[in-house]
Jmol script that loads the backbone (N, CA, C; Angstrom):
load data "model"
ATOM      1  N   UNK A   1      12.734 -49.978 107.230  1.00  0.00           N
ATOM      2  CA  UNK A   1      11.587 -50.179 106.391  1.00  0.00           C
ATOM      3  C   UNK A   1      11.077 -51.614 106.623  1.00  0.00           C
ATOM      4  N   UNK A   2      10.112 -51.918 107.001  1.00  0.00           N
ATOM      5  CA  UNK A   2       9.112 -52.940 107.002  1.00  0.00           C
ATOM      6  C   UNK A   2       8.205 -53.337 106.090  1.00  0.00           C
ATOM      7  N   UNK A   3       8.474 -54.070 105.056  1.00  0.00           N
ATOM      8  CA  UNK A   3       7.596 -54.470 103.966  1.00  0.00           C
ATOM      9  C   UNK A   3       6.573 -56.218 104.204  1.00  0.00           C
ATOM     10  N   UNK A   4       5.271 -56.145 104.166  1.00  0.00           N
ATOM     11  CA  UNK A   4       4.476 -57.266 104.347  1.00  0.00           C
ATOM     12  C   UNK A   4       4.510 -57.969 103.007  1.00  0.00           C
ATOM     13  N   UNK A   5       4.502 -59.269 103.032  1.00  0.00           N
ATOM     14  CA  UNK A   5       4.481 -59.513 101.205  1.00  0.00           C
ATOM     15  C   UNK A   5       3.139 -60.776 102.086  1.00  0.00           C
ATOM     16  N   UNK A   6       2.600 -61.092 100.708  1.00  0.00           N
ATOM     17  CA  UNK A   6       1.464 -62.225 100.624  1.00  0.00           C
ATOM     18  C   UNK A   6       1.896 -62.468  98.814  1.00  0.00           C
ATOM     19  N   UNK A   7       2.061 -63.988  99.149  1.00  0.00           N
ATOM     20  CA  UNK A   7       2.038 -64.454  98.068  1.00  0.00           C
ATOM     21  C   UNK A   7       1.217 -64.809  96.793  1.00  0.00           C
ATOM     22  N   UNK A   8       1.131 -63.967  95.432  1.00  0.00           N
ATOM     23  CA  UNK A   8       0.029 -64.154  94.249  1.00  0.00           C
ATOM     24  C   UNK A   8      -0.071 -65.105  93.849  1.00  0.00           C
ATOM     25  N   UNK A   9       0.843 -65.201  93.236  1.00  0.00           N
ATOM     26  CA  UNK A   9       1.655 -66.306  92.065  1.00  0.00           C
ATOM     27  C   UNK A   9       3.202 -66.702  92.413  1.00  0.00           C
ATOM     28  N   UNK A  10       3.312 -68.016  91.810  1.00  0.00           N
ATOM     29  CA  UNK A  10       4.506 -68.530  91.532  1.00  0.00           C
ATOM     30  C   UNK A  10       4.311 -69.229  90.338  1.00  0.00           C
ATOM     31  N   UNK A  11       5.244 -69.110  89.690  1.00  0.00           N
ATOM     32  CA  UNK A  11       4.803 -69.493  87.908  1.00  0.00           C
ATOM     33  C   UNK A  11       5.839 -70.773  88.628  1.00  0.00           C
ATOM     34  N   UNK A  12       5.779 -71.505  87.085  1.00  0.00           N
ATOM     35  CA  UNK A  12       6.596 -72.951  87.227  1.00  0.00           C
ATOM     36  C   UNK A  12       8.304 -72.823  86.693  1.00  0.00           C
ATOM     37  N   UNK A  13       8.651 -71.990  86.194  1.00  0.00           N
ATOM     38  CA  UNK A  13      10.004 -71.200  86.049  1.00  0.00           C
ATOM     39  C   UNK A  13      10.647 -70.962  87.354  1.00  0.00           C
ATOM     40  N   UNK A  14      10.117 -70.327  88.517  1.00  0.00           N
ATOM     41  CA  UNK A  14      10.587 -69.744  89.377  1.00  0.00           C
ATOM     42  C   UNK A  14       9.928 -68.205  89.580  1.00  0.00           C
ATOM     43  N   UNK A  15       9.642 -67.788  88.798  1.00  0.00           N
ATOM     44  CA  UNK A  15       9.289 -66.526  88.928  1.00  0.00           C
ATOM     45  C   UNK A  15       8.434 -66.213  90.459  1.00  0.00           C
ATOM     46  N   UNK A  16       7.942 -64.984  90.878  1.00  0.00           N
ATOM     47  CA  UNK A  16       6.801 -64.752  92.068  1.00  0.00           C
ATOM     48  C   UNK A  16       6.846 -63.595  91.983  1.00  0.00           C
ATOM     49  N   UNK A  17       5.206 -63.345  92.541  1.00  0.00           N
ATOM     50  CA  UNK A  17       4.685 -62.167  92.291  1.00  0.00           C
ATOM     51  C   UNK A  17       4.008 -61.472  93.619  1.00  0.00           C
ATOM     52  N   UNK A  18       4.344 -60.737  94.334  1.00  0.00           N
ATOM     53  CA  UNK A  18       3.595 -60.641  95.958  1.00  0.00           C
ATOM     54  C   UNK A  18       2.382 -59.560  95.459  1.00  0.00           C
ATOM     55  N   UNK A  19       1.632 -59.703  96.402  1.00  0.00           N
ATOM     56  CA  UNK A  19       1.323 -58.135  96.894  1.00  0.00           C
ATOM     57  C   UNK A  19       2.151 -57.640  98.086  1.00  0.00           C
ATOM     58  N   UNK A  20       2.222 -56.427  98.173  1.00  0.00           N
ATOM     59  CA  UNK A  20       3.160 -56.131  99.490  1.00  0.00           C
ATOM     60  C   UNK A  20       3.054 -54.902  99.993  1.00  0.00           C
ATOM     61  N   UNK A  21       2.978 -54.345 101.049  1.00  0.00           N
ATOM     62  CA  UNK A  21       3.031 -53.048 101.790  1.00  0.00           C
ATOM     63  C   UNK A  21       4.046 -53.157 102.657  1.00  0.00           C
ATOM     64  N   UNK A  22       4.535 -52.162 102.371  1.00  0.00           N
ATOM     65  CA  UNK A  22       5.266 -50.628 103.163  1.00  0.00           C
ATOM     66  C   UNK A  22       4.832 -50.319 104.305  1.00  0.00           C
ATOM     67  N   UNK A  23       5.024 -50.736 105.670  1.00  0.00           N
ATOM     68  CA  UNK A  23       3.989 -50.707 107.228  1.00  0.00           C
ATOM     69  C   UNK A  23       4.434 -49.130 107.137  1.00  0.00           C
ATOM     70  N   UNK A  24       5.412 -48.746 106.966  1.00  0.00           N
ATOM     71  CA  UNK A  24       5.790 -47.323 107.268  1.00  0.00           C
ATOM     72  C   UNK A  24       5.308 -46.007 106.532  1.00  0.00           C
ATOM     73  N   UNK A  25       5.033 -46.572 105.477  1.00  0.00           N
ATOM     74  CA  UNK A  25       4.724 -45.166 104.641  1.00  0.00           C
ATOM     75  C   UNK A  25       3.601 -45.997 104.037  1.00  0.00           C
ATOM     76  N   UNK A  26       2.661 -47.245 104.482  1.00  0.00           N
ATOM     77  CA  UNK A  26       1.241 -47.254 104.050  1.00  0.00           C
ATOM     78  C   UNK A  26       1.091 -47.387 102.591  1.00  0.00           C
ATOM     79  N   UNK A  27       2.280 -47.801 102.101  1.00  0.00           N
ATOM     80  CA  UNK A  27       1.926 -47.846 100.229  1.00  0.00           C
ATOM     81  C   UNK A  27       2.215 -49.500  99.871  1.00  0.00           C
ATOM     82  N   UNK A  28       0.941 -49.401  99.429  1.00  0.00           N
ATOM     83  CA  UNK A  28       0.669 -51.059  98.748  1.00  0.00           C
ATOM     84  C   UNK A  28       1.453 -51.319  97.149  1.00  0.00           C
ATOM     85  N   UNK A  29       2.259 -52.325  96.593  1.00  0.00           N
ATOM     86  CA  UNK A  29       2.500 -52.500  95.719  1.00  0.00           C
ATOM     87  C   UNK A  29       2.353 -54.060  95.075  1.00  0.00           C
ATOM     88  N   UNK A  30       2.928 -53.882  94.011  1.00  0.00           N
ATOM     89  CA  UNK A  30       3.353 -55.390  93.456  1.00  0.00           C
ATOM     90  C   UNK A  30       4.810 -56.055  93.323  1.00  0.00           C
ATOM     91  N   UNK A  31       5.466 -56.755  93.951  1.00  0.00           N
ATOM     92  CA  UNK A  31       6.882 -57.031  94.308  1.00  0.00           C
ATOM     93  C   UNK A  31       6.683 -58.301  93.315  1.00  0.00           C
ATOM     94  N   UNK A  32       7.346 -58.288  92.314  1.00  0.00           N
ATOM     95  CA  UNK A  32       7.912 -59.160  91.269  1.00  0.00           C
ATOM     96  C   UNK A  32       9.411 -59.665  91.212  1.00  0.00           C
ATOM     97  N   UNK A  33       9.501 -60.841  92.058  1.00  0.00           N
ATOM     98  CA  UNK A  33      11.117 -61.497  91.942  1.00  0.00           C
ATOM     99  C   UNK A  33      10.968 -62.692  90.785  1.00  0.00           C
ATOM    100  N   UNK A  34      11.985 -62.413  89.827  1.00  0.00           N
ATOM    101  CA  UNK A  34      11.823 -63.016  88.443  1.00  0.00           C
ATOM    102  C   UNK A  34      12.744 -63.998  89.203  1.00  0.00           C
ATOM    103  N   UNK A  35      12.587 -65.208  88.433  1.00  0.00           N
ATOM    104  CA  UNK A  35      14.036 -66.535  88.760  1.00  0.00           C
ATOM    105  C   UNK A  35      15.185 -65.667  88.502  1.00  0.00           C
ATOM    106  N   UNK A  36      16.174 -66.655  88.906  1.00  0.00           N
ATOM    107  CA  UNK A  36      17.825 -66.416  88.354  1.00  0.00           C
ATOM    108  C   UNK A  36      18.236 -65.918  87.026  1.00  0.00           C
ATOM    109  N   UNK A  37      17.924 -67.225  86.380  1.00  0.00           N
ATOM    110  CA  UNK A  37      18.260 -66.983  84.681  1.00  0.00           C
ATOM    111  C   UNK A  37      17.672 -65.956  84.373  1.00  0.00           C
ATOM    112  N   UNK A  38      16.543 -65.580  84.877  1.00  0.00           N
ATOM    113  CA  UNK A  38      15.961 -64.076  84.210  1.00  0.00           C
ATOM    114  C   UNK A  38      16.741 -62.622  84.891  1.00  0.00           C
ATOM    115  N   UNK A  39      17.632 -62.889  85.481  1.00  0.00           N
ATOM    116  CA  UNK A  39      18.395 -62.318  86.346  1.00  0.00           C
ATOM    117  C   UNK A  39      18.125 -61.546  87.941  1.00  0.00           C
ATOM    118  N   UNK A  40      17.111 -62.247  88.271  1.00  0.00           N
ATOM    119  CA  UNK A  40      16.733 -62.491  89.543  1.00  0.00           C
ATOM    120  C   UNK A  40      16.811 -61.386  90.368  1.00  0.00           C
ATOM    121  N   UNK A  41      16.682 -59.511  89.420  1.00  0.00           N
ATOM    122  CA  UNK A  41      16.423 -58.215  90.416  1.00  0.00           C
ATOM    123  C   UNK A  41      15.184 -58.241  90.310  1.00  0.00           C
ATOM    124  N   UNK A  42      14.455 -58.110  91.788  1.00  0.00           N
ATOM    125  CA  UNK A  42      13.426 -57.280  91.982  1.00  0.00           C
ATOM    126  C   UNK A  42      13.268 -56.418  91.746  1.00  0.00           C
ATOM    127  N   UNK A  43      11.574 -56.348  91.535  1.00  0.00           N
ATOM    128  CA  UNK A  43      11.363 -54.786  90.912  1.00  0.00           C
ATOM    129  C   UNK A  43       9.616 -54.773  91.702  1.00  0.00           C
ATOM    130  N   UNK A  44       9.581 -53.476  92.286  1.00  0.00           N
ATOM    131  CA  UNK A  44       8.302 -53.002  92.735  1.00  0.00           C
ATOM    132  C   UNK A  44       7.607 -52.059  91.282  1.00  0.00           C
ATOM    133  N   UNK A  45       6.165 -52.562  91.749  1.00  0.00           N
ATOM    134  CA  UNK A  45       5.170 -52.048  90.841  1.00  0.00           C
ATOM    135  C   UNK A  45       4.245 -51.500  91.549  1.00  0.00           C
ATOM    136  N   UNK A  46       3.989 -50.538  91.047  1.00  0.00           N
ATOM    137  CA  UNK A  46       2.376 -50.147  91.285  1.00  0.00           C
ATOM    138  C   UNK A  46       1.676 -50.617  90.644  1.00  0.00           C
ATOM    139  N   UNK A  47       0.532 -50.952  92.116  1.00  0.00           N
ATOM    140  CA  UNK A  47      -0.851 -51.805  91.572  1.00  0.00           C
ATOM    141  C   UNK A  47      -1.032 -51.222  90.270  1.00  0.00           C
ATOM    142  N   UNK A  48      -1.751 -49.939  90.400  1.00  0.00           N
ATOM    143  CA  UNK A  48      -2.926 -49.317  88.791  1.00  0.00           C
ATOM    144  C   UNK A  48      -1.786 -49.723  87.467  1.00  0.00           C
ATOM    145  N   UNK A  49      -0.244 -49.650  87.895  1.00  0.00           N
ATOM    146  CA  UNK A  49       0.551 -49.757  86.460  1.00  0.00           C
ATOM    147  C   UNK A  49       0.643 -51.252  85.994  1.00  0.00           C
ATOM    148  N   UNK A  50       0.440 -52.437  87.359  1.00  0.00           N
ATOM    149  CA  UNK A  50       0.985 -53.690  87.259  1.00  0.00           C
ATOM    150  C   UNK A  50      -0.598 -53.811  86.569  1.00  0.00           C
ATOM    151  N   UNK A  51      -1.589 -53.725  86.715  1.00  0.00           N
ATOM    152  CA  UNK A  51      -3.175 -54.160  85.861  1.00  0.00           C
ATOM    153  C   UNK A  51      -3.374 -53.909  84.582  1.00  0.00           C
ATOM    154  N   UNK A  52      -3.249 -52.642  84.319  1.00  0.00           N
ATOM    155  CA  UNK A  52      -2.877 -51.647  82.881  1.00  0.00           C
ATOM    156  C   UNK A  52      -2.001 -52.300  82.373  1.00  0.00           C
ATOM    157  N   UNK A  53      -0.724 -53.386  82.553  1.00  0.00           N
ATOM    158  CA  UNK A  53       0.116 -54.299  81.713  1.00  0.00           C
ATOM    159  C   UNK A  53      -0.816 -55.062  81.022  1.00  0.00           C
ATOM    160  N   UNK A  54      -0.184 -55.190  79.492  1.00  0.00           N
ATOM    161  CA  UNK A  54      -0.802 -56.328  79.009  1.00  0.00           C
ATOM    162  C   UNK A  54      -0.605 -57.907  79.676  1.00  0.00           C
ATOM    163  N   UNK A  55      -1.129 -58.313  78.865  1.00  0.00           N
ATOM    164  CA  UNK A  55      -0.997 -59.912  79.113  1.00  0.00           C
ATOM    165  C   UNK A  55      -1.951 -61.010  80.150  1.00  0.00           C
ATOM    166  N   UNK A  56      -2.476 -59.838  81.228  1.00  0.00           N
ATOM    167  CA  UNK A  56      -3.046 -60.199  82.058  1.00  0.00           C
ATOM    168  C   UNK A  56      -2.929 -61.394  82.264  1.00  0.00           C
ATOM    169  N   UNK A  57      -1.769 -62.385  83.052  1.00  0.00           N
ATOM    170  CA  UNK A  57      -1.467 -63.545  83.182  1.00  0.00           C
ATOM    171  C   UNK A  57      -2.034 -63.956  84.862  1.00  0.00           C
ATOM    172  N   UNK A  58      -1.632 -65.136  85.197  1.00  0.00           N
ATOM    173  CA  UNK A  58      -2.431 -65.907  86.183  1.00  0.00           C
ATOM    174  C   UNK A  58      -2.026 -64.501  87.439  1.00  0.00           C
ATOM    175  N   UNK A  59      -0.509 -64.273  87.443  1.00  0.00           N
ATOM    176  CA  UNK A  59      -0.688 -63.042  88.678  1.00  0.00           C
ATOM    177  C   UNK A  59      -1.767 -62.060  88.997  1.00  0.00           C
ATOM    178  N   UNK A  60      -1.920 -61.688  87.547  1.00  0.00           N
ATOM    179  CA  UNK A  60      -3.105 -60.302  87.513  1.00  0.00           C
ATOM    180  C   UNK A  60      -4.528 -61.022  88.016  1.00  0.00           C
ATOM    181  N   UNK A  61      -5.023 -62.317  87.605  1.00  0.00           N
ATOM    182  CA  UNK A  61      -6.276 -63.174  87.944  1.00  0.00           C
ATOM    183  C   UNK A  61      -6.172 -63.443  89.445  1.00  0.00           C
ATOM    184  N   UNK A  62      -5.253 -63.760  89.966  1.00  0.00           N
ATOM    185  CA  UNK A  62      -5.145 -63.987  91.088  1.00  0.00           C
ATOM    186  C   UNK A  62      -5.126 -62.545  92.344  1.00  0.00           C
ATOM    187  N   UNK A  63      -4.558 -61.455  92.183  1.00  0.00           N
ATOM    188  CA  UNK A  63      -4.890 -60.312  92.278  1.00  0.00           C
ATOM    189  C   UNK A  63      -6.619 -59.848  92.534  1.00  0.00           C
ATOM    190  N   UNK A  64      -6.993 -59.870  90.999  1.00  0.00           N
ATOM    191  CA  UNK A  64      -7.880 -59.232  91.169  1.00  0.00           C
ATOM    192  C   UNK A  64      -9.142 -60.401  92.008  1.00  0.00           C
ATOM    193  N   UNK A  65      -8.840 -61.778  92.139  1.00  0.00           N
ATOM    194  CA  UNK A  65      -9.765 -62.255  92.968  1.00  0.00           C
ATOM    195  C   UNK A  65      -9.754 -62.042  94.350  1.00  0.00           C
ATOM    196  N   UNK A  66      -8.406 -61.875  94.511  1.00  0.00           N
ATOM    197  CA  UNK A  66      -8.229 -61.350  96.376  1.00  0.00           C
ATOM    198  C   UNK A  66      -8.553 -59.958  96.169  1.00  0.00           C
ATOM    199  N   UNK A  67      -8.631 -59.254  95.395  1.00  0.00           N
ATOM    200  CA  UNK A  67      -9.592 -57.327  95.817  1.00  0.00           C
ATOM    201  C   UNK A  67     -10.995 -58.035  95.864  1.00  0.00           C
ATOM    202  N   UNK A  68     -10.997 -59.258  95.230  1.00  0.00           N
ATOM    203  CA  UNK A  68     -12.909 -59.533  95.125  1.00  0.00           C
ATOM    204  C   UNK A  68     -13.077 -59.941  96.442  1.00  0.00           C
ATOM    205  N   UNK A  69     -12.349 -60.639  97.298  1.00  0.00           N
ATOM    206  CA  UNK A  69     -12.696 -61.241  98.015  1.00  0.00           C
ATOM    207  C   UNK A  69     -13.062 -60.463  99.467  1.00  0.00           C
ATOM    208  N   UNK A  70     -12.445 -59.071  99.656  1.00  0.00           N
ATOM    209  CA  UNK A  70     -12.899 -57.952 100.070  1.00  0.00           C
ATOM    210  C   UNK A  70     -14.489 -57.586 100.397  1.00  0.00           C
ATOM    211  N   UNK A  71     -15.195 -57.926  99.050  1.00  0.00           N
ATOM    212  CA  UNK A  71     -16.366 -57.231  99.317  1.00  0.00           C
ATOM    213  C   UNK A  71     -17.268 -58.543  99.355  1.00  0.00           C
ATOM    214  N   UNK A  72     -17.168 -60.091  99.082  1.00  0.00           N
ATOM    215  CA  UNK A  72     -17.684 -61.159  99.236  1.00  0.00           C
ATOM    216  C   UNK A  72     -18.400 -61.447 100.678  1.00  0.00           C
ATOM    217  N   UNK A  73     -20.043 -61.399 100.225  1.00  0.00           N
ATOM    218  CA  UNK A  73     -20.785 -61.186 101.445  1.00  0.00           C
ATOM    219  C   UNK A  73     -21.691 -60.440 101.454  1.00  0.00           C
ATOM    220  N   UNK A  74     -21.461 -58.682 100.954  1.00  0.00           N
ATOM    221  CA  UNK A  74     -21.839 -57.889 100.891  1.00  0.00           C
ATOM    222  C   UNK A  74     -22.531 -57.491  99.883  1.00  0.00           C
ATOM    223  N   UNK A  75     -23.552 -58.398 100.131  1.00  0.00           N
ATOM    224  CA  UNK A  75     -24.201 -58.160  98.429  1.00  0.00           C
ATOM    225  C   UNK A  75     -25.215 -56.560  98.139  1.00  0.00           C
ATOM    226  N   UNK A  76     -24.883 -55.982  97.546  1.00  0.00           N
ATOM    227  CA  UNK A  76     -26.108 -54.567  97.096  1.00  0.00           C
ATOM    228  C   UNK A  76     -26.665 -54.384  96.362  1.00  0.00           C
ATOM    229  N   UNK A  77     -28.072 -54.745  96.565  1.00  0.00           N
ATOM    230  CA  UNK A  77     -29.497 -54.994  95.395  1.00  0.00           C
ATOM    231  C   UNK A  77     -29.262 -53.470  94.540  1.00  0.00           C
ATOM    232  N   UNK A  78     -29.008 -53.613  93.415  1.00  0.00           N
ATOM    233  CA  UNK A  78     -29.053 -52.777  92.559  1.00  0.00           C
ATOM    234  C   UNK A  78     -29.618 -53.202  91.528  1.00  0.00           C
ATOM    235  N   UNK A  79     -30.692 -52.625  90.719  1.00  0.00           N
ATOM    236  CA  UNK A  79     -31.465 -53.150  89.641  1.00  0.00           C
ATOM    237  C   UNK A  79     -30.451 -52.274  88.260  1.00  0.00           C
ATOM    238  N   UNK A  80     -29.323 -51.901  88.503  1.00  0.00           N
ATOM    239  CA  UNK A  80     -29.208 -50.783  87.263  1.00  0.00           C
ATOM    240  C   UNK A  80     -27.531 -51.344  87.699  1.00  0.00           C
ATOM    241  N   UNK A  81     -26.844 -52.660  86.553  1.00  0.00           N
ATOM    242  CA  UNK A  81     -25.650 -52.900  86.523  1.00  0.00           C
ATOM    243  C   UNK A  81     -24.740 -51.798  86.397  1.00  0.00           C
ATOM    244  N   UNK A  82     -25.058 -50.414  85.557  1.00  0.00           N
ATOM    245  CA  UNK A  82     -24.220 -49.585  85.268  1.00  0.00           C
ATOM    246  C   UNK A  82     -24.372 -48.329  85.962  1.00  0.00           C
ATOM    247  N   UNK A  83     -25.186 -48.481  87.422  1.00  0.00           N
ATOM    248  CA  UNK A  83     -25.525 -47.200  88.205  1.00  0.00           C
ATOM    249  C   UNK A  83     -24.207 -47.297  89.498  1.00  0.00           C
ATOM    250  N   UNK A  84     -23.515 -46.465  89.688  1.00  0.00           N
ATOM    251  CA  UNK A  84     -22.410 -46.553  90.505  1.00  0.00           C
ATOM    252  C   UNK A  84     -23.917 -46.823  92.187  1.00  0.00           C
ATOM    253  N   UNK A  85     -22.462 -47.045  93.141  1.00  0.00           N
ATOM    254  CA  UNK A  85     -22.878 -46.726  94.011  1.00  0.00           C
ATOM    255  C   UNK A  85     -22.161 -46.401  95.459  1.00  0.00           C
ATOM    256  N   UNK A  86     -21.260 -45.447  94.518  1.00  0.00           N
ATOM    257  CA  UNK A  86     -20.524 -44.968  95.382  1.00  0.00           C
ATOM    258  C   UNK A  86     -20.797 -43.465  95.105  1.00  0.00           C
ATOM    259  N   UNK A  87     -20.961 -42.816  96.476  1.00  0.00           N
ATOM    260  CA  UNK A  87     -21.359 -41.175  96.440  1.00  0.00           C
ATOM    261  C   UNK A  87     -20.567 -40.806  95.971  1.00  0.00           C
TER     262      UNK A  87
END
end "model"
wireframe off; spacefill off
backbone 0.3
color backbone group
């Protein structure tokens, strides 16, 4: 198994928060290694479950600016904020 990580967050505790994929089976997650004292097992998340957490702390902000940064550029004149525009 081949897992890619990119780093979100690192809190000032120790904690870190990746994004990360699976090269083999193509599944993107959230890889959360807590410090020591917090007893330092990893645990994988799924994206949609890791957002849907409360608290929305600097990981989740940082997250959702790298999905923004995806479409940065690509601007689409839409006069109607609440008209999708996806078929």
């Amino acid at each position: 198994m081949t897992i890619e990580l990119r780093e979100l967050y690192g809190s000032p505790n120790g904690d870190r928060w990746y994004l990360a994929r699976d090269v083999d089976l193509g599944q993107v997650f959230i890889r959360h290694e807590p410090n020591l004292p917090s007893g330092g097992k990893a645990e994988n998340i799924e994206v949609g479950a890791f957002l849907s957490q409360s608290g929305q702390g600097p990981e989740h902000r940082e997250l959702l600016r790298l999905i923004g940064t995806l479409v940065g550029g690509n601007v689409l004149q839409n006069s109607s904020p609440n008209r999708s525009t996806m078929g």
